[in-house]
N, C-alpha and C positions, 0 to 999 in steps of 0.2 A: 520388449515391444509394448509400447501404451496401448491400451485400448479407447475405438474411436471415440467412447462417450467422453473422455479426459481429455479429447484433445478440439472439442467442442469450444471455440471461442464465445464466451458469454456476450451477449447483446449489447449495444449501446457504448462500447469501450469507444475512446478514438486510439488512433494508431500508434502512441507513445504507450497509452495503458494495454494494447493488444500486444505488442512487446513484448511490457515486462509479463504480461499473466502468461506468457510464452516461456519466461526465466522462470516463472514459480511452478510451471508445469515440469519441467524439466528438474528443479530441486528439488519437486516429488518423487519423482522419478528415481533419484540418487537418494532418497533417505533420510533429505536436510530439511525436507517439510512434511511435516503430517498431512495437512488439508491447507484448501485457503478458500475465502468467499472473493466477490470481487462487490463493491455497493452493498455491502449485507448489514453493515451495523451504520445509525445515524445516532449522535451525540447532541442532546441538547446544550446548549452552551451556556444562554439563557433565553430570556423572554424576544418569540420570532429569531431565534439565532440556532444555528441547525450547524452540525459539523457531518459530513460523511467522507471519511478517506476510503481511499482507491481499495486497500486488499485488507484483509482480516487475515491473518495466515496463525496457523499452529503448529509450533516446533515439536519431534518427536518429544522432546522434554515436558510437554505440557503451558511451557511458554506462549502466552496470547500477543500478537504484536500487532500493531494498524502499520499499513507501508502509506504514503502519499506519493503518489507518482507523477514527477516534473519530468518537461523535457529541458535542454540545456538553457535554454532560458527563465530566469523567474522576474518579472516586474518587480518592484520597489510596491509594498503594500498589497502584496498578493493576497487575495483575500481567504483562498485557501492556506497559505504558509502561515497570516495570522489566527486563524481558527486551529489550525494544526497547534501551535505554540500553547495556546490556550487550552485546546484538551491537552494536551500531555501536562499541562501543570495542575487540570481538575482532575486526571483521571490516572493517575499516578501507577493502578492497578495493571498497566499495559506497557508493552513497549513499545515508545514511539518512533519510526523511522521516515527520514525524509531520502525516496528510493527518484536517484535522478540520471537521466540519459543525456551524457557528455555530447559536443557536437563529433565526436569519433565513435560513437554508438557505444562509448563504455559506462557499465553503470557503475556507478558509488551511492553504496548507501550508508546515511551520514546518523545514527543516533541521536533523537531529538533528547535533552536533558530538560525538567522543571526549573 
């Protein structure tokens, strides 16, 4: 049984990111996730250029990974998807995931490569 402070939805999410911080709560739960933040870490990219993905999460492992959280749709030029691409190619340090909800509410999370 969780306890209620864990199952405390953080502020400000919309309903595709309340979700998945739903799925990360629950792979806490099982052992597959150490911790996660939700908006905790922002990435400069460069000058006025700001990156903040959705989850910071940490693997029992010690593994640090940023998720981006889409719904089944992504526009052509998404300006989150091009910021995403960009860190993961400056910031090589992390793993980068693009975590996206199917129109069948399945998630796949796709491995961003530099």
């Amino acid at each position: 049984m969780l306890a209620v402070g864990l199952l405390r939805k953080p502020v400000g999410l919309n309903k595709t990111e309340a979700r998945y911080w739903g799925r990360l709560v629950l792979a806490r739960h099982r052992g597959e996730v150490e911790d996660f933040r939700f908006h905790a870490l922002t990435f400069i990219l460069g000058p006025d250029c700001r990156y903040t993905p959705e989850a910071f999460v940490l693997r029992p492992d010690g593994t640090m990974e940023m998720h981006e959280v889409k719904g089944p749709f992504i526009r052509s030029g998404d300006d989150g998807m091009v910021k995403l691409r960009v860190a993961c190619r400056m910031f090589p340090m992390f793993r980068w995931f693009l975590a996206q909800e199917g129109k069948d509410k399945v998630w796949t999370l796709t491995e961003m490569t530099p």
